[in-house]
mmJSON file of the N, C-alpha and C atoms, coordinates in Angstrom:
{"data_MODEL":{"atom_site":{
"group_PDB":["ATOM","ATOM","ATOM","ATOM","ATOM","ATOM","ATOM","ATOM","ATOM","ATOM","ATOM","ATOM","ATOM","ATOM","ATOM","ATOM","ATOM","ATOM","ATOM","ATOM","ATOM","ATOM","ATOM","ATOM","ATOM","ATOM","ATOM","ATOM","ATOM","ATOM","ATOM","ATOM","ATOM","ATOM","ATOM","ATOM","ATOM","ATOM","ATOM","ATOM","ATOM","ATOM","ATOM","ATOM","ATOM","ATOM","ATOM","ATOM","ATOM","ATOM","ATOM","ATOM","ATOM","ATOM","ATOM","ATOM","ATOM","ATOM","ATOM","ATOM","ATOM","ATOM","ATOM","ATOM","ATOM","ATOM","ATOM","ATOM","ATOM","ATOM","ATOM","ATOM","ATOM","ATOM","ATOM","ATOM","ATOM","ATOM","ATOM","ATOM","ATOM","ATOM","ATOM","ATOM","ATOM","ATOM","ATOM","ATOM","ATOM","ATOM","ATOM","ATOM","ATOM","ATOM","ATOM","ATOM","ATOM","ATOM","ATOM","ATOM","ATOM","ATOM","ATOM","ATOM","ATOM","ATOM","ATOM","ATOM","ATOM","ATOM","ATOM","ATOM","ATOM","ATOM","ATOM","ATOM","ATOM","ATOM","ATOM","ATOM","ATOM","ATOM","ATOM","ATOM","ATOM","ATOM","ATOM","ATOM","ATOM","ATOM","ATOM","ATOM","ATOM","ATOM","ATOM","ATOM","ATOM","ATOM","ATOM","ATOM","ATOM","ATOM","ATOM","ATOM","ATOM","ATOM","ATOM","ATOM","ATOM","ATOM","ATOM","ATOM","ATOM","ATOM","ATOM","ATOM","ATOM","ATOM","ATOM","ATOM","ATOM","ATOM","ATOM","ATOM","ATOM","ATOM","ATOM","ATOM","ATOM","ATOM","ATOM","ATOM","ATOM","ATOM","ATOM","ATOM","ATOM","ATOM","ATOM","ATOM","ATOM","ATOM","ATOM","ATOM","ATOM","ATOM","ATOM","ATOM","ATOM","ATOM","ATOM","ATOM","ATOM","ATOM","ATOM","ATOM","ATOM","ATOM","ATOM","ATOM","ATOM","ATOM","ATOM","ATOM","ATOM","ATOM","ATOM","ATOM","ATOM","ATOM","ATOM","ATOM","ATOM","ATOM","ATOM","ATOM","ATOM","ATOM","ATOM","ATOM","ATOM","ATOM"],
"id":[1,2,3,4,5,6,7,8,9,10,11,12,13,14,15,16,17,18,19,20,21,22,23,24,25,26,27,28,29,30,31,32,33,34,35,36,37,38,39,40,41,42,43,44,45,46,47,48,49,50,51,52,53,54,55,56,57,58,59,60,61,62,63,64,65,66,67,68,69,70,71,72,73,74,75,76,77,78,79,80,81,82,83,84,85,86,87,88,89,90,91,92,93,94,95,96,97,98,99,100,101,102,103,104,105,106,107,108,109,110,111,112,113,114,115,116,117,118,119,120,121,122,123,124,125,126,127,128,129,130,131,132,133,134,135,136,137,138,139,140,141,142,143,144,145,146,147,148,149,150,151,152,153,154,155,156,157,158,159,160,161,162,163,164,165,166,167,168,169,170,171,172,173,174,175,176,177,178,179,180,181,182,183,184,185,186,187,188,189,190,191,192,193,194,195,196,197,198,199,200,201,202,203,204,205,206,207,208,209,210,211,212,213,214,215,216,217,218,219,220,221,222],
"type_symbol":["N","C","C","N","C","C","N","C","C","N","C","C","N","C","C","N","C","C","N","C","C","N","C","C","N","C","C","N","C","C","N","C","C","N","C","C","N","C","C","N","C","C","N","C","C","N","C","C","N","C","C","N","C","C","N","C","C","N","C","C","N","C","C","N","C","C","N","C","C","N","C","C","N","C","C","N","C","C","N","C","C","N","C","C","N","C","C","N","C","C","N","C","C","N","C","C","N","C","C","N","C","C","N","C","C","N","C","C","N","C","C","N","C","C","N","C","C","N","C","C","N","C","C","N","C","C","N","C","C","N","C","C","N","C","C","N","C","C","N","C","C","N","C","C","N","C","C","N","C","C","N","C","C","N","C","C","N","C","C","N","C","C","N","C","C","N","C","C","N","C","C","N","C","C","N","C","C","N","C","C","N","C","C","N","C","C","N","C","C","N","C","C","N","C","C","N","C","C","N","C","C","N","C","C","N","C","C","N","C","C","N","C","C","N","C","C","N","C","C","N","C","C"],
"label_atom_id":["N","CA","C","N","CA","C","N","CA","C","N","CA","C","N","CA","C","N","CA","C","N","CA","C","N","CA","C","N","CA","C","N","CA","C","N","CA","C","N","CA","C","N","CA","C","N","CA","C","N","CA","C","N","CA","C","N","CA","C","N","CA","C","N","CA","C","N","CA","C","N","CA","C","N","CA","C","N","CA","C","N","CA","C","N","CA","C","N","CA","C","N","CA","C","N","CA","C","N","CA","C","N","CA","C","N","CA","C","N","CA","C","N","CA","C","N","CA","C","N","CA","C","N","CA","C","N","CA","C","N","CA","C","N","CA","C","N","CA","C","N","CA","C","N","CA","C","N","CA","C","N","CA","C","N","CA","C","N","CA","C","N","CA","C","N","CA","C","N","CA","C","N","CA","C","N","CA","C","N","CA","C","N","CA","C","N","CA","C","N","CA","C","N","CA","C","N","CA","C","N","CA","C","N","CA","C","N","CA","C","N","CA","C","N","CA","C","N","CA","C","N","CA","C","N","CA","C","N","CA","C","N","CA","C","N","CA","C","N","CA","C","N","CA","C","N","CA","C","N","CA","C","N","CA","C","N","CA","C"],
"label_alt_id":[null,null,null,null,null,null,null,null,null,null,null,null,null,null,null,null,null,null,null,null,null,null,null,null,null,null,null,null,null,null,null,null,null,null,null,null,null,null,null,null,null,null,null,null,null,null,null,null,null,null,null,null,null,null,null,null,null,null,null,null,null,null,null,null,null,null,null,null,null,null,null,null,null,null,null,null,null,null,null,null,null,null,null,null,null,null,null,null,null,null,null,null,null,null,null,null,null,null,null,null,null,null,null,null,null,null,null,null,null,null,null,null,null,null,null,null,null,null,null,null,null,null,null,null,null,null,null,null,null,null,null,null,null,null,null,null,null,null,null,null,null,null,null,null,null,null,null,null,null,null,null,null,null,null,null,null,null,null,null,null,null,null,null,null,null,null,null,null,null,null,null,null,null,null,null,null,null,null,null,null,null,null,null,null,null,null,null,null,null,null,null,null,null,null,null,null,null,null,null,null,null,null,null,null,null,null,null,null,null,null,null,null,null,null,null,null,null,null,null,null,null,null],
"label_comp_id":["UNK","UNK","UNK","UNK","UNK","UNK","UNK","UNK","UNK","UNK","UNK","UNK","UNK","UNK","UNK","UNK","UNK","UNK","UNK","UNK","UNK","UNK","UNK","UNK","UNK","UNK","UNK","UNK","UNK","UNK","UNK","UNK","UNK","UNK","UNK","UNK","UNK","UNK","UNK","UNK","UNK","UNK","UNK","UNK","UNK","UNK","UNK","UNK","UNK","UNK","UNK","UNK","UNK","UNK","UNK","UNK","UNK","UNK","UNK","UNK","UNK","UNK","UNK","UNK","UNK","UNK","UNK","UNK","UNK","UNK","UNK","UNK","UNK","UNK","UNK","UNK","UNK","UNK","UNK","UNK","UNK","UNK","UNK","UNK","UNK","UNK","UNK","UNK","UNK","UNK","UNK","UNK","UNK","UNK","UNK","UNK","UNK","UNK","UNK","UNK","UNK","UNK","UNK","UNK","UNK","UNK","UNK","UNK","UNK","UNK","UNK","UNK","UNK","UNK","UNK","UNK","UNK","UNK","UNK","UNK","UNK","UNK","UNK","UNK","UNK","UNK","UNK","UNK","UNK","UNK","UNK","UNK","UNK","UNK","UNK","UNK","UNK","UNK","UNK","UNK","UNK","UNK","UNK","UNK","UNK","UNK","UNK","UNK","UNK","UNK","UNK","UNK","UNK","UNK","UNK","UNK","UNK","UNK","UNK","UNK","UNK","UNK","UNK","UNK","UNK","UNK","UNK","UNK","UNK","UNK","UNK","UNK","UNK","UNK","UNK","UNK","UNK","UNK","UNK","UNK","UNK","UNK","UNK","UNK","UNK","UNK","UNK","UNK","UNK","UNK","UNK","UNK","UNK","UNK","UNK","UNK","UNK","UNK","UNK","UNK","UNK","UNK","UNK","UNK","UNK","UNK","UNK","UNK","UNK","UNK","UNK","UNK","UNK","UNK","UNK","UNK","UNK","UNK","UNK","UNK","UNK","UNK"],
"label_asym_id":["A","A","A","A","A","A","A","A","A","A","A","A","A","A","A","A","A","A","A","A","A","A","A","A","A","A","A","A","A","A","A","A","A","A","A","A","A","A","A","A","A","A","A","A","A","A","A","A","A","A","A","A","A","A","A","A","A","A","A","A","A","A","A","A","A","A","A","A","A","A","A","A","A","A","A","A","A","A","A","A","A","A","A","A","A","A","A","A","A","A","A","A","A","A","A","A","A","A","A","A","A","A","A","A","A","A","A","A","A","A","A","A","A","A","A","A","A","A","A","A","A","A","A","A","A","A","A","A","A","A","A","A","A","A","A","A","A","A","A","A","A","A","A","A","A","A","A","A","A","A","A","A","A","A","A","A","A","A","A","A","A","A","A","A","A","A","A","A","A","A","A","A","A","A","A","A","A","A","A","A","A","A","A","A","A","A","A","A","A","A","A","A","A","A","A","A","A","A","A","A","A","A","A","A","A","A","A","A","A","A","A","A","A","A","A","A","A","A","A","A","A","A"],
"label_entity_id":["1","1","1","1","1","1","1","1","1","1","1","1","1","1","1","1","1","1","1","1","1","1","1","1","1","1","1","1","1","1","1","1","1","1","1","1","1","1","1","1","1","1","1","1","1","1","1","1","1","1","1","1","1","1","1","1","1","1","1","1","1","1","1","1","1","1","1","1","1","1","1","1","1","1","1","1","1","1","1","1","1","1","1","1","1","1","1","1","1","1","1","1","1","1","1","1","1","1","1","1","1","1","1","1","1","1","1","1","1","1","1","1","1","1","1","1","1","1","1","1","1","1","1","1","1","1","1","1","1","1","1","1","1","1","1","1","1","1","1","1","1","1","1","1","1","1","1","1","1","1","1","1","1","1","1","1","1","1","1","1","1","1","1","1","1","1","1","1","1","1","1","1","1","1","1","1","1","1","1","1","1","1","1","1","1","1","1","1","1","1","1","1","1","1","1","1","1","1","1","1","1","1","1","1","1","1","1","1","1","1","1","1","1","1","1","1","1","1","1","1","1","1"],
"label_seq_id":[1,1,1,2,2,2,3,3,3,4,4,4,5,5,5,6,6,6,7,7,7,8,8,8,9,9,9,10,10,10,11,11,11,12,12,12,13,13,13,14,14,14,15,15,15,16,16,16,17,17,17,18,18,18,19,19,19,20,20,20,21,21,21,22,22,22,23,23,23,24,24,24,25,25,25,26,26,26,27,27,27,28,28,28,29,29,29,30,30,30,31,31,31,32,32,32,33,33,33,34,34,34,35,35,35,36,36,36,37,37,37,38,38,38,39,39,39,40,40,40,41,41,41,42,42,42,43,43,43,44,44,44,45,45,45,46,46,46,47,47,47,48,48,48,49,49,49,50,50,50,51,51,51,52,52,52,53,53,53,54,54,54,55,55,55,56,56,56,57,57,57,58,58,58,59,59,59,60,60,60,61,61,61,62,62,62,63,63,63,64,64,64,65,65,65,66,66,66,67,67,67,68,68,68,69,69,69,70,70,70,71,71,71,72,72,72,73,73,73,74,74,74],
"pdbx_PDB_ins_code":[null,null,null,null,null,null,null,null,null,null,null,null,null,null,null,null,null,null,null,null,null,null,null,null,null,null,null,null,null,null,null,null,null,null,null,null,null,null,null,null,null,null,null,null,null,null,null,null,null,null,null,null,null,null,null,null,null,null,null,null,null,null,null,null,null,null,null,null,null,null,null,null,null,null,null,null,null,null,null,null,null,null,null,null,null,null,null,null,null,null,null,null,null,null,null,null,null,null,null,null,null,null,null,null,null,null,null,null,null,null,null,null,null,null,null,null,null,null,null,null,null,null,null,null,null,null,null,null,null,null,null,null,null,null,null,null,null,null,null,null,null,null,null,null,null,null,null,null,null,null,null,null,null,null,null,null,null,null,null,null,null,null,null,null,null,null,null,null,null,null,null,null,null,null,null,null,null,null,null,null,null,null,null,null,null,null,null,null,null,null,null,null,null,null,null,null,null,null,null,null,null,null,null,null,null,null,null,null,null,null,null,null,null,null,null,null,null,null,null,null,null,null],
"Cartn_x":[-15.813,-17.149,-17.08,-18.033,-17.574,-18.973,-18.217,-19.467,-19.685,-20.789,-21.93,-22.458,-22.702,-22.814,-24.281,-24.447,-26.246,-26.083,-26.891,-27.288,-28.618,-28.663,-29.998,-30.615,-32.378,-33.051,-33.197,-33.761,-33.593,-32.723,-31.827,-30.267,-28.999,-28.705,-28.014,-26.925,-27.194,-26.249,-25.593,-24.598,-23.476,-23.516,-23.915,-23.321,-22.753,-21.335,-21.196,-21.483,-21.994,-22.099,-21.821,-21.669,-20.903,-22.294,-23.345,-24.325,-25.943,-27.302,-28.031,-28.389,-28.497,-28.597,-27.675,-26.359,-26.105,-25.984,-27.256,-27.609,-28.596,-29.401,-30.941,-30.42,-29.43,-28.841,-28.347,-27.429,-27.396,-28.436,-29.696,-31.162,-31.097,-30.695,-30.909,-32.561,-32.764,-33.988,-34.096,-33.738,-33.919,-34.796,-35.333,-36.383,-35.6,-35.982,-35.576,-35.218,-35.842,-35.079,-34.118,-33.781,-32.705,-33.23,-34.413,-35.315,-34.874,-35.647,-35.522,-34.709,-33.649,-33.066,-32.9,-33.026,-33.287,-32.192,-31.249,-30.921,-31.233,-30.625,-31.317,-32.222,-31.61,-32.464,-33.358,-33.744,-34.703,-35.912,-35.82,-35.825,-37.534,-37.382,-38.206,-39.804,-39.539,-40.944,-41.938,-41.182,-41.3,-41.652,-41.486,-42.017,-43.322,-44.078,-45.178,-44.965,-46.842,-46.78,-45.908,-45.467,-44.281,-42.974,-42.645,-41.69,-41.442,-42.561,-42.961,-42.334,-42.027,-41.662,-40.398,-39.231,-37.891,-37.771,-39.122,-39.05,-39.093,-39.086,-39.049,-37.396,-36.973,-35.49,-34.81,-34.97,-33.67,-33.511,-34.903,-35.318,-34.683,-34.551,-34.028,-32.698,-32.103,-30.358,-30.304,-31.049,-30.627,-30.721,-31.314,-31.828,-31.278,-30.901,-30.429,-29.191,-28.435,-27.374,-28.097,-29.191,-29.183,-30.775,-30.372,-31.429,-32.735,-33.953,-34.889,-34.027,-34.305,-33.785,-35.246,-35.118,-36.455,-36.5,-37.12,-37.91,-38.21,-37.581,-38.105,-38.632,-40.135,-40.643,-41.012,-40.438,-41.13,-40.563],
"Cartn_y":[95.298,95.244,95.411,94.725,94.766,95.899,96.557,97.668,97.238,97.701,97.039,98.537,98.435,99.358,99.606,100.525,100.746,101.471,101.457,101.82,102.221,103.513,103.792,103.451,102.672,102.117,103.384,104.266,105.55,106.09,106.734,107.315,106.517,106.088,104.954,105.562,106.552,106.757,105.861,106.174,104.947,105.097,104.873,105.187,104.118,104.101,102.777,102.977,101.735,101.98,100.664,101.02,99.703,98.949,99.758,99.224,99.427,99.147,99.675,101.096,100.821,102.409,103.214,103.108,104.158,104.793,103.921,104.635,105.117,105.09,105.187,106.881,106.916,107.943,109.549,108.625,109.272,110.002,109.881,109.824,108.836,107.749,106.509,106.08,105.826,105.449,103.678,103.023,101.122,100.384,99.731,98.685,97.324,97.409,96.259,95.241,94.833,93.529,94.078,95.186,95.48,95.28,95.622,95.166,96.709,97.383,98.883,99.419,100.239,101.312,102.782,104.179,105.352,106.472,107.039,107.817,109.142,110.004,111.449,112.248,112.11,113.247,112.758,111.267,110.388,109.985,109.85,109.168,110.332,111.163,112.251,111.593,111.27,111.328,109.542,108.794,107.301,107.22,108.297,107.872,108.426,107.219,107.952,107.382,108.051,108.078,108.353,108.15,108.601,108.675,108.245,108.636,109.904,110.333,111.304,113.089,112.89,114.019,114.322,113.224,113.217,114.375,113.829,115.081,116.334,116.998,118.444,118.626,117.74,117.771,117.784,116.811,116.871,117.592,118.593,119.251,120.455,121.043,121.757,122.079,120.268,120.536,120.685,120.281,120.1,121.644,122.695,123.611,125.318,124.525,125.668,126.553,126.616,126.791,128.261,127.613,128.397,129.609,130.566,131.398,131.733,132.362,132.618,133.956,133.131,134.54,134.858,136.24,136.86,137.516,137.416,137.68,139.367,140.008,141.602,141.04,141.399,141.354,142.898,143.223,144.874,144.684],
"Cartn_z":[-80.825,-81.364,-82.88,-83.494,-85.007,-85.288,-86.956,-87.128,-88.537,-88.137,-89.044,-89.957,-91.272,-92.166,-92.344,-92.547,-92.55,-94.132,-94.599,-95.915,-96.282,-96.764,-97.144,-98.364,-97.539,-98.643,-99.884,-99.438,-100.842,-101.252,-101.061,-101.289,-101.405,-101.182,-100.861,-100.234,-98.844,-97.931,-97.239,-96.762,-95.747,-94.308,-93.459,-91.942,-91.402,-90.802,-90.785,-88.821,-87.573,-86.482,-85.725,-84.602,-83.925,-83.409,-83.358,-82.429,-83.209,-83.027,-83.628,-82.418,-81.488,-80.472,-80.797,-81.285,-81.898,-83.029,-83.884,-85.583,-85.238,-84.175,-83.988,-83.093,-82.76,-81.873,-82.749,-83.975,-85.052,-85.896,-85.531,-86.605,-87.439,-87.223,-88.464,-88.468,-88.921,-88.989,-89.097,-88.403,-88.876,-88.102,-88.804,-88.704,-87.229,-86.506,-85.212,-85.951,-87.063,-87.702,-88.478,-88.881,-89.609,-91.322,-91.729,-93.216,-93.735,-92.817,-93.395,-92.936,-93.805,-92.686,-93.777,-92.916,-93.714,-92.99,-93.606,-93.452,-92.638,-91.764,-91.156,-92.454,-93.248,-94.373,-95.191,-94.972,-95.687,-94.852,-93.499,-92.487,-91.951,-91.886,-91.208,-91.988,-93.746,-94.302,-94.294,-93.346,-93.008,-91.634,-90.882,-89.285,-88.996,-88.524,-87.492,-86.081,-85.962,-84.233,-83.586,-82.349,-81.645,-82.054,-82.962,-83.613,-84.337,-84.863,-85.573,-85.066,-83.865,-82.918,-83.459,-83.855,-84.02,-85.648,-86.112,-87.47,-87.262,-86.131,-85.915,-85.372,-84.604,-84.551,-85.016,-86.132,-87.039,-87.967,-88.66,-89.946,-88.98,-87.836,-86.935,-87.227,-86.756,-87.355,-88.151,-89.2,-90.659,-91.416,-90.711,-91.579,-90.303,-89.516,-88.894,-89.266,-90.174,-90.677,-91.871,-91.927,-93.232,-93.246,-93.928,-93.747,-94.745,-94.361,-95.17,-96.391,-97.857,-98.903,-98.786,-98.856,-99.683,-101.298,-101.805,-102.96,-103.265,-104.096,-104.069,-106.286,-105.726,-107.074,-107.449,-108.704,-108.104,-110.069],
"occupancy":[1.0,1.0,1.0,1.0,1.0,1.0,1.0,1.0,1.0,1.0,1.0,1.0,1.0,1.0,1.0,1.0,1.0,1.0,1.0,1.0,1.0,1.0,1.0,1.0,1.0,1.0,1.0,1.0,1.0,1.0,1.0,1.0,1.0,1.0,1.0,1.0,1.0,1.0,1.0,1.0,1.0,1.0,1.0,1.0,1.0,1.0,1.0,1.0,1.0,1.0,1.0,1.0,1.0,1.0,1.0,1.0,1.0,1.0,1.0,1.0,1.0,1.0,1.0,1.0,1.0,1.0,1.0,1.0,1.0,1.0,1.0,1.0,1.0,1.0,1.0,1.0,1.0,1.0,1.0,1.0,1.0,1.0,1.0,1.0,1.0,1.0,1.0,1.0,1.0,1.0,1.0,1.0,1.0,1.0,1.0,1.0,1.0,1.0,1.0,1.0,1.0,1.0,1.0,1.0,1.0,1.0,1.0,1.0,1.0,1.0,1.0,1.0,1.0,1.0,1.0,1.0,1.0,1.0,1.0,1.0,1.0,1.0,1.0,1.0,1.0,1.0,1.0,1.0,1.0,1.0,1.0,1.0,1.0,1.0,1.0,1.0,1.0,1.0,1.0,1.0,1.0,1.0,1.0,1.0,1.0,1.0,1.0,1.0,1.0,1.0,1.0,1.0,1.0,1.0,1.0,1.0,1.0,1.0,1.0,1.0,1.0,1.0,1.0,1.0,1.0,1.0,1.0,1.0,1.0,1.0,1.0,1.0,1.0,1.0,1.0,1.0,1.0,1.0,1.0,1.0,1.0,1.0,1.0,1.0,1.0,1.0,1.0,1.0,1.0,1.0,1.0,1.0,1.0,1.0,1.0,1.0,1.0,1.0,1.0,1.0,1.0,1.0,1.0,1.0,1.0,1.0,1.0,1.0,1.0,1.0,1.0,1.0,1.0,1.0,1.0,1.0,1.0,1.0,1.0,1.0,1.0,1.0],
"B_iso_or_equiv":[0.0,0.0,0.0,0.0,0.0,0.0,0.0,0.0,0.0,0.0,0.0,0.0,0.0,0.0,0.0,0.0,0.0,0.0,0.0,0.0,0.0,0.0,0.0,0.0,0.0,0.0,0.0,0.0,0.0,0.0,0.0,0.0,0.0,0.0,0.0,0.0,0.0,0.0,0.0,0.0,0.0,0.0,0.0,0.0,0.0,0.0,0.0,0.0,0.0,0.0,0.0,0.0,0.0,0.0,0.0,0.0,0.0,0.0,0.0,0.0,0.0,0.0,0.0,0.0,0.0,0.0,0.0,0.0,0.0,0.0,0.0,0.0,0.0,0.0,0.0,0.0,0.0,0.0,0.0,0.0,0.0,0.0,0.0,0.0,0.0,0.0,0.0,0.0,0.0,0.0,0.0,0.0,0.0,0.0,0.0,0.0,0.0,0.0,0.0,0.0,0.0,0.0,0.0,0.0,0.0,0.0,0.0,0.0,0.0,0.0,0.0,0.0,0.0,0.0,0.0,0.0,0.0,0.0,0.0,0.0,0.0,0.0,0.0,0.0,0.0,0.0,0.0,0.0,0.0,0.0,0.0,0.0,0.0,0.0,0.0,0.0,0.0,0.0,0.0,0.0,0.0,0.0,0.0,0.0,0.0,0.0,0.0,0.0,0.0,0.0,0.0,0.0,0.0,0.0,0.0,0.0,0.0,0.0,0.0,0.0,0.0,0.0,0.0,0.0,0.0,0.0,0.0,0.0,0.0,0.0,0.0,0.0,0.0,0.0,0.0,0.0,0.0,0.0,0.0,0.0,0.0,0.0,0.0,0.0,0.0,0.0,0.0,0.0,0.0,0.0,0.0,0.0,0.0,0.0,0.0,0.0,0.0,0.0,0.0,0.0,0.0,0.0,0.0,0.0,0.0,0.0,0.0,0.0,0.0,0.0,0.0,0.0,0.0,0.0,0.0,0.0,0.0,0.0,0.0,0.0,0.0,0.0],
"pdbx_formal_charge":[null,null,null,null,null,null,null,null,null,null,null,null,null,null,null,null,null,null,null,null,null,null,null,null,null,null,null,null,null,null,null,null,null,null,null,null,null,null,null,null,null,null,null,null,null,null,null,null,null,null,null,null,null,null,null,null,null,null,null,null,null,null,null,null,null,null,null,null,null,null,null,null,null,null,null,null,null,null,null,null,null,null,null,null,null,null,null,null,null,null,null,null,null,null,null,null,null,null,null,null,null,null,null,null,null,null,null,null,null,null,null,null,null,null,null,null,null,null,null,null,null,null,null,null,null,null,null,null,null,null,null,null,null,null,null,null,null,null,null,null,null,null,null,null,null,null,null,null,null,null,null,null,null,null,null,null,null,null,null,null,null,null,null,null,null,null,null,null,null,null,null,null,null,null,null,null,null,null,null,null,null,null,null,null,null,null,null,null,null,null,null,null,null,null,null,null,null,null,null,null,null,null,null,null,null,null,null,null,null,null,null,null,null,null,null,null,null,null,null,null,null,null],
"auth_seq_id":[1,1,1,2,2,2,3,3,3,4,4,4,5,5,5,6,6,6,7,7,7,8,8,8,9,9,9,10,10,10,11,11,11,12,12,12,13,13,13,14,14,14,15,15,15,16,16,16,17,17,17,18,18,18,19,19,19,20,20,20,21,21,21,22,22,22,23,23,23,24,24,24,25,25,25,26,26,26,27,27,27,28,28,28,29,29,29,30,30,30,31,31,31,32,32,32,33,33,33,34,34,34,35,35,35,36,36,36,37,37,37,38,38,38,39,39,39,40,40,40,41,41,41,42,42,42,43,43,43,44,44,44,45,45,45,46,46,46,47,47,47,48,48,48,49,49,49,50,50,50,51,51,51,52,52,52,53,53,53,54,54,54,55,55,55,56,56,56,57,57,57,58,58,58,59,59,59,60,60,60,61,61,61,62,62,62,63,63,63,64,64,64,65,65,65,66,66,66,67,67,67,68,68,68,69,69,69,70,70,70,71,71,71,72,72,72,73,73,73,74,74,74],
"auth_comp_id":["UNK","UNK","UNK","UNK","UNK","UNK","UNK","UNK","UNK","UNK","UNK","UNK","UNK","UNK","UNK","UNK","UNK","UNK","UNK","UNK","UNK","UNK","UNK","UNK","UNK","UNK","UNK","UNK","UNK","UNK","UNK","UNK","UNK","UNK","UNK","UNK","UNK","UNK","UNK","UNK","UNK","UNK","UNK","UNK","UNK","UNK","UNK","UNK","UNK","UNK","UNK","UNK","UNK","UNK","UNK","UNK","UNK","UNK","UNK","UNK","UNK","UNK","UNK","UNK","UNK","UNK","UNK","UNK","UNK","UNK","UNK","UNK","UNK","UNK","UNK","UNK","UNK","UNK","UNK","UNK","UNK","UNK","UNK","UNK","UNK","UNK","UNK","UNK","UNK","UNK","UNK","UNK","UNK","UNK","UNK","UNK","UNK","UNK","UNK","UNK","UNK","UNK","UNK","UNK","UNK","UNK","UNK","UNK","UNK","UNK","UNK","UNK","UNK","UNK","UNK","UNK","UNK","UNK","UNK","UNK","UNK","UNK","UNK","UNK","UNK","UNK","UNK","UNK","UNK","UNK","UNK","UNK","UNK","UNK","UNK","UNK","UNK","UNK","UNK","UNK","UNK","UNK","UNK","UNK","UNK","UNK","UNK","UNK","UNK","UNK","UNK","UNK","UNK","UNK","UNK","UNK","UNK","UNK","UNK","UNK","UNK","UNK","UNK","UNK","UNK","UNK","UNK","UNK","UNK","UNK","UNK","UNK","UNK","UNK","UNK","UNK","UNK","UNK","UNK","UNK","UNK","UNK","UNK","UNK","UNK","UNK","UNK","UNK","UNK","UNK","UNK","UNK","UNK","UNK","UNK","UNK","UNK","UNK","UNK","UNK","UNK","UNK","UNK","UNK","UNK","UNK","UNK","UNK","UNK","UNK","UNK","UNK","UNK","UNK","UNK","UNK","UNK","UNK","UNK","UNK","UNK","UNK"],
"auth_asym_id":["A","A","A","A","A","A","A","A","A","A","A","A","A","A","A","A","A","A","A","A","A","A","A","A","A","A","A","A","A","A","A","A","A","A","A","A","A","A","A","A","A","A","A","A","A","A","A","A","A","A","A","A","A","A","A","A","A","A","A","A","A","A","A","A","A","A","A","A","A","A","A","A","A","A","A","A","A","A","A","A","A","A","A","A","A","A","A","A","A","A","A","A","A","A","A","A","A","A","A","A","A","A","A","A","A","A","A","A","A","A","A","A","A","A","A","A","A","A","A","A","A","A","A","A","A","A","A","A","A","A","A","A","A","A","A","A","A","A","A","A","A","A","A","A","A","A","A","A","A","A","A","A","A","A","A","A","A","A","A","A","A","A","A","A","A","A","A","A","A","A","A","A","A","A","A","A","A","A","A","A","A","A","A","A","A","A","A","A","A","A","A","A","A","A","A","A","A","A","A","A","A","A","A","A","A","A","A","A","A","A","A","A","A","A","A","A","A","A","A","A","A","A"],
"auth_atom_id":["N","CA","C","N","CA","C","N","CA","C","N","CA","C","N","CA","C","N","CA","C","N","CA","C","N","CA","C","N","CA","C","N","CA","C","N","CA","C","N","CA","C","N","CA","C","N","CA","C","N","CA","C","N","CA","C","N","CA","C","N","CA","C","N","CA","C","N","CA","C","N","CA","C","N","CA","C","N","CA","C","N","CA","C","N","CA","C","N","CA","C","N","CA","C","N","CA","C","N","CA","C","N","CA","C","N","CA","C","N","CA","C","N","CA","C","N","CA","C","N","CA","C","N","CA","C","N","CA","C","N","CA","C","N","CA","C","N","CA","C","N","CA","C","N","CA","C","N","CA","C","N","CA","C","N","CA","C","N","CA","C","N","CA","C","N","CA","C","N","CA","C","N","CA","C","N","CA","C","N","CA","C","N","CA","C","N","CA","C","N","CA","C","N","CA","C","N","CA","C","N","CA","C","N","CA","C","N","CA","C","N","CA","C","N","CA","C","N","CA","C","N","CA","C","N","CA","C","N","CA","C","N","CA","C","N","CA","C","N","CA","C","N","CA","C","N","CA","C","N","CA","C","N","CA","C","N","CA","C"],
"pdbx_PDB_model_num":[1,1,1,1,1,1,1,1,1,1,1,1,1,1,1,1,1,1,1,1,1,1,1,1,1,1,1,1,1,1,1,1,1,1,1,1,1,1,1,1,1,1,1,1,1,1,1,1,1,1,1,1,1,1,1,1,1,1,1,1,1,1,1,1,1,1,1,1,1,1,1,1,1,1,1,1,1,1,1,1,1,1,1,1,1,1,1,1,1,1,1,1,1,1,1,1,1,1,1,1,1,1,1,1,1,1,1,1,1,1,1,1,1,1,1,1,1,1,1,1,1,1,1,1,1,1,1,1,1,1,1,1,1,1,1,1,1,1,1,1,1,1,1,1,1,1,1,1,1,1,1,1,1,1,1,1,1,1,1,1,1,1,1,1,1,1,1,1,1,1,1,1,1,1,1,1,1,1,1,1,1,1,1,1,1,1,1,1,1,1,1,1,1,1,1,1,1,1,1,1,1,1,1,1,1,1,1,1,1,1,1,1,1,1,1,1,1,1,1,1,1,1]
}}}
């Protein structure tokens, strides 16, 4: 199977994938014709409607690693 490179319209990230189900699997974000395509970390502020759900998932992975600092103003 040949792989095909996806590139982000804003960032100009790389993913390269053999298939489009598995960029869309990845969090890619691409257009069925292949016009648009958006990166996981670009991708969340371009989807609606039912799609729109996948933005709580991935801001999930994306942010689970890391913790609330707090602020001592005094």
């Amino acid at each position: 199977m040949i792989a095909k490179t996806y590139i982000c319209d804003d960032c100009g990230a790389r993913g390269t994938f053999t298939s489009y189900l598995k960029a869309r699997a990845a969090h890619w974000a691409v257009a069925k014709d292949y016009a648009k395509c958006y990166c996981p970390v670009c991708a969340p502020k371009y989807r609606r409607g039912k799609a729109a759900e996948k933005n709580v998932e991935v801001v999930t992975q994306l942010y689970a690693g890391f913790k609330q600092l707090s602020i001592n103003l005094k």
